[in-house]
Structures are given as structure tokens and as C-alpha cells.
mmCIF file of the N, C-alpha and C atoms, coordinates in Angstrom:
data_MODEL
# 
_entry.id   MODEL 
# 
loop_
_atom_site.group_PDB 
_atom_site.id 
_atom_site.type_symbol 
_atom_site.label_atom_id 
_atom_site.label_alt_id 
_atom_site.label_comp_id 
_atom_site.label_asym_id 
_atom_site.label_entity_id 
_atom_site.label_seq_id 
_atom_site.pdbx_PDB_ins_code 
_atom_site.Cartn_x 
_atom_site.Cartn_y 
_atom_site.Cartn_z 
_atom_site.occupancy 
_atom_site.B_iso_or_equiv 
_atom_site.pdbx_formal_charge 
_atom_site.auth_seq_id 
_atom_site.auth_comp_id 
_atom_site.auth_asym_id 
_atom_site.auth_atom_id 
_atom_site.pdbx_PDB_model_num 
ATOM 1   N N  . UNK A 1 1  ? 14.001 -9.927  11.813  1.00 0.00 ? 1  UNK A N  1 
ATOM 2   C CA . UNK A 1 1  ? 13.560 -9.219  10.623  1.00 0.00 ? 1  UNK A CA 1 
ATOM 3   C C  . UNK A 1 1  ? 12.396 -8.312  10.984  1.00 0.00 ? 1  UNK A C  1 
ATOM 4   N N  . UNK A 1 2  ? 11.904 -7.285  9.996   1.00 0.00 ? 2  UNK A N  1 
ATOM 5   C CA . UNK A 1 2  ? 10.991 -6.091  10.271  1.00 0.00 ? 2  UNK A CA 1 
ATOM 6   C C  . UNK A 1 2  ? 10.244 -7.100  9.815   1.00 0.00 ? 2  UNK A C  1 
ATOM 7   N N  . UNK A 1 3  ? 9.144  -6.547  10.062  1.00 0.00 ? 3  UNK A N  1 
ATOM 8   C CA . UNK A 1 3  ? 7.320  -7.280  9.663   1.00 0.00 ? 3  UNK A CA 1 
ATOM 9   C C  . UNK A 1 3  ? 7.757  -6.950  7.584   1.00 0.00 ? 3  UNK A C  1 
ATOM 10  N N  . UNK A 1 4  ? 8.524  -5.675  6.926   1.00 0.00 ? 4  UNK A N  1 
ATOM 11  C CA . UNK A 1 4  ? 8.161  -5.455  6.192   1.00 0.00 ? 4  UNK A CA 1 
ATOM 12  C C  . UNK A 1 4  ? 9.132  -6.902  5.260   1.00 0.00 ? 4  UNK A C  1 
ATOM 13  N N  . UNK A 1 5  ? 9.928  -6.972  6.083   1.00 0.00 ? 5  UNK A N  1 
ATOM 14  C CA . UNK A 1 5  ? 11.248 -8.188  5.175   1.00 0.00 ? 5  UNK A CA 1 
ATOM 15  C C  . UNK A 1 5  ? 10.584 -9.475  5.448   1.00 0.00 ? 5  UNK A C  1 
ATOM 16  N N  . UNK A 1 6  ? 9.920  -9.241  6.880   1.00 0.00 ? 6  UNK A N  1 
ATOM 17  C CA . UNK A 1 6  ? 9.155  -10.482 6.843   1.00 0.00 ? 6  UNK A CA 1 
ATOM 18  C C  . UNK A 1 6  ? 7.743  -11.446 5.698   1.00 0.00 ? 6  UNK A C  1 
ATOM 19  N N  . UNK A 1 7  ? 7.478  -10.283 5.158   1.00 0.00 ? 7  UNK A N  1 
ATOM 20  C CA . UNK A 1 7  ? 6.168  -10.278 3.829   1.00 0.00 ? 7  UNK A CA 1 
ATOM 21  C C  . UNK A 1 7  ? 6.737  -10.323 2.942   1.00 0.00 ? 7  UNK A C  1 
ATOM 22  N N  . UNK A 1 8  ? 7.976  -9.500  2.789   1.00 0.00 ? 8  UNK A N  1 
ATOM 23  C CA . UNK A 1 8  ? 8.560  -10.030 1.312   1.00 0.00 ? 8  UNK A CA 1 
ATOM 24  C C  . UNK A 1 8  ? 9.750  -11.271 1.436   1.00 0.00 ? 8  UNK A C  1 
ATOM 25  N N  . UNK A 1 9  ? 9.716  -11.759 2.007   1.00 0.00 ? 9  UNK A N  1 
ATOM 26  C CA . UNK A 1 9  ? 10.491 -13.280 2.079   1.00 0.00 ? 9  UNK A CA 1 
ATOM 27  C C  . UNK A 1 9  ? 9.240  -14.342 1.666   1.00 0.00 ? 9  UNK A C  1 
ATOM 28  N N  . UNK A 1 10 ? 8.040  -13.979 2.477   1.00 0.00 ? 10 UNK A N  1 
ATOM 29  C CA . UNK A 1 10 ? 7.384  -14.620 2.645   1.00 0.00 ? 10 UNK A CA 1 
ATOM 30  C C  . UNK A 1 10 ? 6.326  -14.665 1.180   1.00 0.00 ? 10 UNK A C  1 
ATOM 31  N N  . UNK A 1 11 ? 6.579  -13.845 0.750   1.00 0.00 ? 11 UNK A N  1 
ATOM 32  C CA . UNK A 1 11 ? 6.072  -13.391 -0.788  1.00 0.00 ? 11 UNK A CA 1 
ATOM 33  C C  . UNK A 1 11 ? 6.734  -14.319 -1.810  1.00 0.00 ? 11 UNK A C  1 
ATOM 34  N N  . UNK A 1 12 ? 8.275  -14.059 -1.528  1.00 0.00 ? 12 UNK A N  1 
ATOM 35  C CA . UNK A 1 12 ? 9.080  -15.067 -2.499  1.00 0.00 ? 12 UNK A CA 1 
ATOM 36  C C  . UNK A 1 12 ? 9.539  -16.521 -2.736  1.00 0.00 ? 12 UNK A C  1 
ATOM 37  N N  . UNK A 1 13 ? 8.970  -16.794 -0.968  1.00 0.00 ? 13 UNK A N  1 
ATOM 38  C CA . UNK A 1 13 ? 8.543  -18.361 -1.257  1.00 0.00 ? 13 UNK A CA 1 
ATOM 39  C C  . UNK A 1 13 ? 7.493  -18.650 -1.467  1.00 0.00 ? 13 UNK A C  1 
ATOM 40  N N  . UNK A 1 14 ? 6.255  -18.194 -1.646  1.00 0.00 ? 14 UNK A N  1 
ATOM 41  C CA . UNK A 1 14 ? 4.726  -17.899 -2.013  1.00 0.00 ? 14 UNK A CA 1 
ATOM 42  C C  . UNK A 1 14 ? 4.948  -18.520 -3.258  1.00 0.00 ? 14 UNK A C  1 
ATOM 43  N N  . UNK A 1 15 ? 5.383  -16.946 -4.146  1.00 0.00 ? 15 UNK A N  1 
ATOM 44  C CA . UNK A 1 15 ? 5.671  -17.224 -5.427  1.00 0.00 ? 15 UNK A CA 1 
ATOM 45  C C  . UNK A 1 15 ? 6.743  -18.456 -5.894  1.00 0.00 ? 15 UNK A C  1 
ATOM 46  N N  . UNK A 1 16 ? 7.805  -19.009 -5.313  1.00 0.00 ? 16 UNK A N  1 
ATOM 47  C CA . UNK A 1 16 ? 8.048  -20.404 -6.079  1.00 0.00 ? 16 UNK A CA 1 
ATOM 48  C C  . UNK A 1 16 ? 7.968  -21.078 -5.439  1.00 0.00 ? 16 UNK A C  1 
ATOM 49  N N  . UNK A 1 17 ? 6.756  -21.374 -4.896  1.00 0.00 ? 17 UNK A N  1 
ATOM 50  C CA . UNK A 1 17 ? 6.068  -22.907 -4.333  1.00 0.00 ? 17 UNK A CA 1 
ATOM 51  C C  . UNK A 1 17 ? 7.113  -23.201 -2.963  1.00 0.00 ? 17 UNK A C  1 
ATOM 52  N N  . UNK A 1 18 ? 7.406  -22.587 -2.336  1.00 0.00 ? 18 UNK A N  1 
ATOM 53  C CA . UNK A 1 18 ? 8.508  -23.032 -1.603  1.00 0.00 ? 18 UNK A CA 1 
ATOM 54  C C  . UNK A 1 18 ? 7.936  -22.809 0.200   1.00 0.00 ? 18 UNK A C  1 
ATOM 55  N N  . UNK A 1 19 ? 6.644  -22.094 0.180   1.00 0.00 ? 19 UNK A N  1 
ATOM 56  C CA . UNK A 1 19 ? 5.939  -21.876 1.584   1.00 0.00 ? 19 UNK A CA 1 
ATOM 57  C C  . UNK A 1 19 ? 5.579  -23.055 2.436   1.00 0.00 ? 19 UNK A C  1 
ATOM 58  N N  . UNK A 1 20 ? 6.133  -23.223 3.351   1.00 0.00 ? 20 UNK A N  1 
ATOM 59  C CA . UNK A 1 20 ? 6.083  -24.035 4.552   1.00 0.00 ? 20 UNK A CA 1 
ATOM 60  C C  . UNK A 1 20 ? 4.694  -23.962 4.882   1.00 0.00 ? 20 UNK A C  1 
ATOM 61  N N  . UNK A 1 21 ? 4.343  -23.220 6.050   1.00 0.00 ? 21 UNK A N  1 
ATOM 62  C CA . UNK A 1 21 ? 2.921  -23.073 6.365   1.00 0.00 ? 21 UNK A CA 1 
ATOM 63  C C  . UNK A 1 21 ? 2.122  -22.179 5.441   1.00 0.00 ? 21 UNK A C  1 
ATOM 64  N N  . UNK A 1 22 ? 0.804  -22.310 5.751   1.00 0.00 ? 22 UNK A N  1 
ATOM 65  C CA . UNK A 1 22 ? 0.237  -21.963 4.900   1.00 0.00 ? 22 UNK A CA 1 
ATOM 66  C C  . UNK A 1 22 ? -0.671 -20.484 5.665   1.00 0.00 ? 22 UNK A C  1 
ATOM 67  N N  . UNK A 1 23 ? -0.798 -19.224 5.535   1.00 0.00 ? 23 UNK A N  1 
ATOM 68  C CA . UNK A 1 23 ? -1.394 -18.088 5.996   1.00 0.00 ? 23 UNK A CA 1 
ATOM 69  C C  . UNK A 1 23 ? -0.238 -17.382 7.086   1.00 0.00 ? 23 UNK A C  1 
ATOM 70  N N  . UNK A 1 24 ? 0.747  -18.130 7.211   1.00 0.00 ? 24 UNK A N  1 
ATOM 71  C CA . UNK A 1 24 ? 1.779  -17.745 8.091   1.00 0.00 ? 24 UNK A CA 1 
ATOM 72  C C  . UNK A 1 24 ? 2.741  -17.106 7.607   1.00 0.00 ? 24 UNK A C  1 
ATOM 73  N N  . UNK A 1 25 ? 3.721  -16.321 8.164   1.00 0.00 ? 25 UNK A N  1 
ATOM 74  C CA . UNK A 1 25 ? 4.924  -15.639 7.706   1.00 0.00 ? 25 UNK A CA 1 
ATOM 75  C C  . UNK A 1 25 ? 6.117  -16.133 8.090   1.00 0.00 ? 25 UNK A C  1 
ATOM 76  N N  . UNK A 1 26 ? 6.635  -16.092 7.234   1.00 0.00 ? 26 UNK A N  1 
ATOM 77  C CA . UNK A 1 26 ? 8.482  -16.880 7.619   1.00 0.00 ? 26 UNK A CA 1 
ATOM 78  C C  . UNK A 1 26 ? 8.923  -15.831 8.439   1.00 0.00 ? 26 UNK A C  1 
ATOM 79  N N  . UNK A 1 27 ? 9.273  -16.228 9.908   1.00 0.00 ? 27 UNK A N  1 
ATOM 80  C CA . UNK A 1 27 ? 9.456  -14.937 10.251  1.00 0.00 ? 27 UNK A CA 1 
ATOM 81  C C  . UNK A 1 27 ? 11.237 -15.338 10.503  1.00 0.00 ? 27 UNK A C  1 
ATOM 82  N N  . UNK A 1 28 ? 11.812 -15.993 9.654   1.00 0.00 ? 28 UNK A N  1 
ATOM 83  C CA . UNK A 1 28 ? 13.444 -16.799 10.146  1.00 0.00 ? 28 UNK A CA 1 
ATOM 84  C C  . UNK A 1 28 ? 14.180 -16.129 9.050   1.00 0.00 ? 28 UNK A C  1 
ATOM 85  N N  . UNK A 1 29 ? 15.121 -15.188 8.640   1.00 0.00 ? 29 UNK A N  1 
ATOM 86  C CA . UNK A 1 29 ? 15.676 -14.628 7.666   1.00 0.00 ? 29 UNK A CA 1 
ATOM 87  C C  . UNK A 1 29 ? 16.116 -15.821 6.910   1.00 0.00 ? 29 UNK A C  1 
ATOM 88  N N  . UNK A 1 30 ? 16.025 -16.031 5.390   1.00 0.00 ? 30 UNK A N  1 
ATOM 89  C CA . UNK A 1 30 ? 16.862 -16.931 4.634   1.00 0.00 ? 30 UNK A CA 1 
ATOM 90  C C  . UNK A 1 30 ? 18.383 -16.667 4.999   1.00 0.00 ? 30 UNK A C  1 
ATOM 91  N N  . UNK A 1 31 ? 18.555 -17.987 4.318   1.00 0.00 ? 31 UNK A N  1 
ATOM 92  C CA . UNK A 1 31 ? 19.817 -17.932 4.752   1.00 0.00 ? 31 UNK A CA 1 
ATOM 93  C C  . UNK A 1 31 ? 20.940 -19.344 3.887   1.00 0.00 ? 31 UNK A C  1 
ATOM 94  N N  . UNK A 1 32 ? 21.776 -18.780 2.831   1.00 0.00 ? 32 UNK A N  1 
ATOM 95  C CA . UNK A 1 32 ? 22.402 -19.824 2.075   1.00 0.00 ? 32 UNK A CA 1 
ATOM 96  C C  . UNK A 1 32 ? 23.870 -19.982 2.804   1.00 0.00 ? 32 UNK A C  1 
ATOM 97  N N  . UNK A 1 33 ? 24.246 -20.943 2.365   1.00 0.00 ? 33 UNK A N  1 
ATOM 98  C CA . UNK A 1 33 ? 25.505 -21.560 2.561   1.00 0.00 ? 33 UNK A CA 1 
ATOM 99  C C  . UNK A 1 33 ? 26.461 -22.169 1.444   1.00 0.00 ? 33 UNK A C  1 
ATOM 100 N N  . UNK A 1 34 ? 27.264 -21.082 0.785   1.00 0.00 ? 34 UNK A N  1 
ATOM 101 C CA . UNK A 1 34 ? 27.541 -21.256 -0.226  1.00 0.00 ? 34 UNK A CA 1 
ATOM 102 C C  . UNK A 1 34 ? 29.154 -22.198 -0.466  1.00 0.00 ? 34 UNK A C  1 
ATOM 103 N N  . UNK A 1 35 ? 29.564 -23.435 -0.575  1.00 0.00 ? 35 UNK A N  1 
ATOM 104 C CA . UNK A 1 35 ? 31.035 -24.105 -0.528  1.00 0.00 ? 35 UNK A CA 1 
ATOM 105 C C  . UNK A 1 35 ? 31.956 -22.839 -0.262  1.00 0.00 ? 35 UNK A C  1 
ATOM 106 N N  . UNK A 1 36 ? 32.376 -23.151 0.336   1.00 0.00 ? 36 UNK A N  1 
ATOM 107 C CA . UNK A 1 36 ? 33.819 -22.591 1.215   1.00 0.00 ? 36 UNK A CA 1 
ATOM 108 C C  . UNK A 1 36 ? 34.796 -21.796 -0.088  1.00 0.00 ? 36 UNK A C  1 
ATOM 109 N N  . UNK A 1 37 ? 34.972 -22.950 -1.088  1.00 0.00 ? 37 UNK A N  1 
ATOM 110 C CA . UNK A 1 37 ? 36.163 -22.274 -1.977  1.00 0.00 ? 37 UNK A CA 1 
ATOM 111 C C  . UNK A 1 37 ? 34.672 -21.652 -3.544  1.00 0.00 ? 37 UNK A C  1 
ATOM 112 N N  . UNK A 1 38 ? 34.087 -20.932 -3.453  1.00 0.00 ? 38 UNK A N  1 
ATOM 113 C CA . UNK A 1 38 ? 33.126 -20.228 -4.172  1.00 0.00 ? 38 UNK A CA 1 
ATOM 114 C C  . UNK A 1 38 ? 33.793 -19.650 -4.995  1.00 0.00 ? 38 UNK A C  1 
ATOM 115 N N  . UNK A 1 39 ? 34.167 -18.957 -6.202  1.00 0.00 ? 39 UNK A N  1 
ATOM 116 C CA . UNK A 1 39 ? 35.069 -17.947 -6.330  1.00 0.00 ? 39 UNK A CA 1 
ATOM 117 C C  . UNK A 1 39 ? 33.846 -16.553 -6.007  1.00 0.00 ? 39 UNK A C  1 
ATOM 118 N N  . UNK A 1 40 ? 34.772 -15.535 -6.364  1.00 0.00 ? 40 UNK A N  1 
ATOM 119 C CA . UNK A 1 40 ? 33.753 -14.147 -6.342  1.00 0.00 ? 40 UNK A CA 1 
ATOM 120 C C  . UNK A 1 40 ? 32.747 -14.173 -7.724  1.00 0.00 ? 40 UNK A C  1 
ATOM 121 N N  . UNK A 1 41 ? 33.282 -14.258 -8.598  1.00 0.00 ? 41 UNK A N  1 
ATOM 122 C CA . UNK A 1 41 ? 32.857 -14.288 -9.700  1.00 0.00 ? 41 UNK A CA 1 
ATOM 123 C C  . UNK A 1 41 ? 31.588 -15.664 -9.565  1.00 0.00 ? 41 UNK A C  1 
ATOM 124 N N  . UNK A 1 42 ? 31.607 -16.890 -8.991  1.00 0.00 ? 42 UNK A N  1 
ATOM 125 C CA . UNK A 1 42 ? 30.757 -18.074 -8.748  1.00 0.00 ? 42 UNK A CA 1 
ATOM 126 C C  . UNK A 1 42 ? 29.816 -17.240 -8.019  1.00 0.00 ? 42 UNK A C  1 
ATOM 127 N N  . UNK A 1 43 ? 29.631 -16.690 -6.998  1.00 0.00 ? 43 UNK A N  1 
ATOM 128 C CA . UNK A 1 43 ? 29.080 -15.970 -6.089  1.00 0.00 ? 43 UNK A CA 1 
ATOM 129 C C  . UNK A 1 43 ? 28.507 -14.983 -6.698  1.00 0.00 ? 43 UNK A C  1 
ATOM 130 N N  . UNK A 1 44 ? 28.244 -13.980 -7.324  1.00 0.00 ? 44 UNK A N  1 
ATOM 131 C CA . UNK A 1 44 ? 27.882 -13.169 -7.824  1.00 0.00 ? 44 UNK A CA 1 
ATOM 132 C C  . UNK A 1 44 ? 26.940 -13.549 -9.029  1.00 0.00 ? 44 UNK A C  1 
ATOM 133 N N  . UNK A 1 45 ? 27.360 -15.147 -9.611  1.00 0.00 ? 45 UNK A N  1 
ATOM 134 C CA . UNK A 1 45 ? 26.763 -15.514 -10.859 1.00 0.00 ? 45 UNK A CA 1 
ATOM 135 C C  . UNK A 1 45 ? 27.577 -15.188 -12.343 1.00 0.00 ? 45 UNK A C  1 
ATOM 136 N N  . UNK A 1 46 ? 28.573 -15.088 -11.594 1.00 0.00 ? 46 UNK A N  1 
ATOM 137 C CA . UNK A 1 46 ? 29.451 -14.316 -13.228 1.00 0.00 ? 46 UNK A CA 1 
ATOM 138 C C  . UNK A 1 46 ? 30.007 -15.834 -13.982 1.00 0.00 ? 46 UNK A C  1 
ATOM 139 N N  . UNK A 1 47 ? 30.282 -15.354 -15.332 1.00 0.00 ? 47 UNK A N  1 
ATOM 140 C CA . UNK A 1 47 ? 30.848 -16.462 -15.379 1.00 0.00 ? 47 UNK A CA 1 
ATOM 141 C C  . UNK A 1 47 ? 30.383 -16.018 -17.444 1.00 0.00 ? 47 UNK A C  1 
ATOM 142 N N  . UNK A 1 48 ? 31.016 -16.846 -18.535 1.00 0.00 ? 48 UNK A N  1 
ATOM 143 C CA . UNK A 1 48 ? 31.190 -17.038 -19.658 1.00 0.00 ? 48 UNK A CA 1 
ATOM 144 C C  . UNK A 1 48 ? 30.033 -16.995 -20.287 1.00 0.00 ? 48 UNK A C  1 
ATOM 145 N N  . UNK A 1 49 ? 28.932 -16.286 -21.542 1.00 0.00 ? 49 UNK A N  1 
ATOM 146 C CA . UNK A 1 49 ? 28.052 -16.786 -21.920 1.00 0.00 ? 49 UNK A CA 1 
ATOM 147 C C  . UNK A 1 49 ? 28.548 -16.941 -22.940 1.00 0.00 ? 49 UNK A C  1 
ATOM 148 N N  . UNK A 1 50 ? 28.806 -18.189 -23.741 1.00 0.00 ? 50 UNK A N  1 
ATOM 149 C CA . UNK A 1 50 ? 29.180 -19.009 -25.059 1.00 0.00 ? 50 UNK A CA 1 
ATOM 150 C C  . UNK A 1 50 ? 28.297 -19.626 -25.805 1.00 0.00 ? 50 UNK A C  1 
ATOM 151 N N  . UNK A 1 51 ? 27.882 -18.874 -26.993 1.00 0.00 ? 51 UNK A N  1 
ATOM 152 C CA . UNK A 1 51 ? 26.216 -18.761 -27.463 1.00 0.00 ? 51 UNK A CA 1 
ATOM 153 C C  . UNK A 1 51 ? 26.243 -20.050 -28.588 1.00 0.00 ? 51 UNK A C  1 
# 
């Protein structure tokens, strides 16, 4: 990662409590692993809002 992706990763686990070390930068790209059979629509977040 650039130094600049590196501050804003490191920003967004800052902000939800999620920072490992403390004054340091994540310098490891995130990285999810989403179940195999996901649909597109699961993946994206799509899905029914039924109020």
C-alpha cells in the first residue's frame, strides 16, 4: 500500500476502535473473506427494505 492508503486504513480502524498498535500504521491492506456461495446482491449489501 502507498503511505496515503496506509493513513486512511489506519484512520478507519482509529475511528471504530479496531487499532492494533497504538501511534503505528497498519501498513497490511484489509482484507475480507466473504462465504464462497455470497450472492452479488449479498455482496454489494442489496437486499429488501420491508418497513
Amino acid at each position: 500500500m502507498t503511505r496515503a492508503e496506509a493513513l486512511e486504513v489506519t484512520r478507519i480502524h482509529s475511528a471504530a476502535g479496531l487499532l492494533a498498535s497504538r501511534g503505528r500504521l497498519n501498513l497490511g491492506a484489509p482484507f475480507r473473506a466473504p462465504h464462497h456461495t455470497v450472492s452479488d446482491a449479498g455482496l454489494i449489501g442489496g437486499g429488501c427494505n420491508f418497513l
